[in-house]
C-alpha positions in Angstrom: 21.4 77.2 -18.7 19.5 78.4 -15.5 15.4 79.3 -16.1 14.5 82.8 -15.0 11.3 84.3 -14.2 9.8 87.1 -15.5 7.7 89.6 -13.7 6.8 93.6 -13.7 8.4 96.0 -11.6 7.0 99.3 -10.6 9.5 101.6 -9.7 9.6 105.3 -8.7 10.5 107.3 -12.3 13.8 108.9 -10.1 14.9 105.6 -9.1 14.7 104.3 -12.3 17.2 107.0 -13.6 19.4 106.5 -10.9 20.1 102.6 -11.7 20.5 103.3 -15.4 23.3 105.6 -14.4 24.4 103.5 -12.2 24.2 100.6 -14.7 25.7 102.5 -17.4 28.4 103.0 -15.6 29.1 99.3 -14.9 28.8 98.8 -18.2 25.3 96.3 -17.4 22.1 96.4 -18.9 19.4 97.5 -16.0 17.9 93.9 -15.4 21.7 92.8 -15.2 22.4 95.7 -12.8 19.2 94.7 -11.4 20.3 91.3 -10.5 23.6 91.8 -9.0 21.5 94.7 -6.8 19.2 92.0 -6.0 21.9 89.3 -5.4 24.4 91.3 -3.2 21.2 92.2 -1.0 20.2 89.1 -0.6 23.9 87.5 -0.1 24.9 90.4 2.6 21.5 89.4 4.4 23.0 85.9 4.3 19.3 84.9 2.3 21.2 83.2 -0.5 23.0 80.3 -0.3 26.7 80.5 -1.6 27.2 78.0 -4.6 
């Protein structure tokens, strides 16, 4: 199992609600809708490495 690092995020109280819609409605939990958010950025940037 992969280690993963905790840390706070401040985030505007509108946004918030927005990605607990949004991950609702993918059936995630927010840090899991949080993460794929995170990892599509960073994959369509071509910042991650495919593995």
């Amino acid at each position: 199992m992969s280690k993963k690092k905790t840390f706070v995020l401040r985030i505007d109280p509108e946004m918030m609600k927005a990605v607990e819609k949004w991950a609702a409605d993918d059936f995630r939990s927010i840090n899991g809708q949080l993460e794929w958010i995170i990892h599509n950025a960073l994959k369509e940037s071509n910042r991650l490495k495919d593995k």
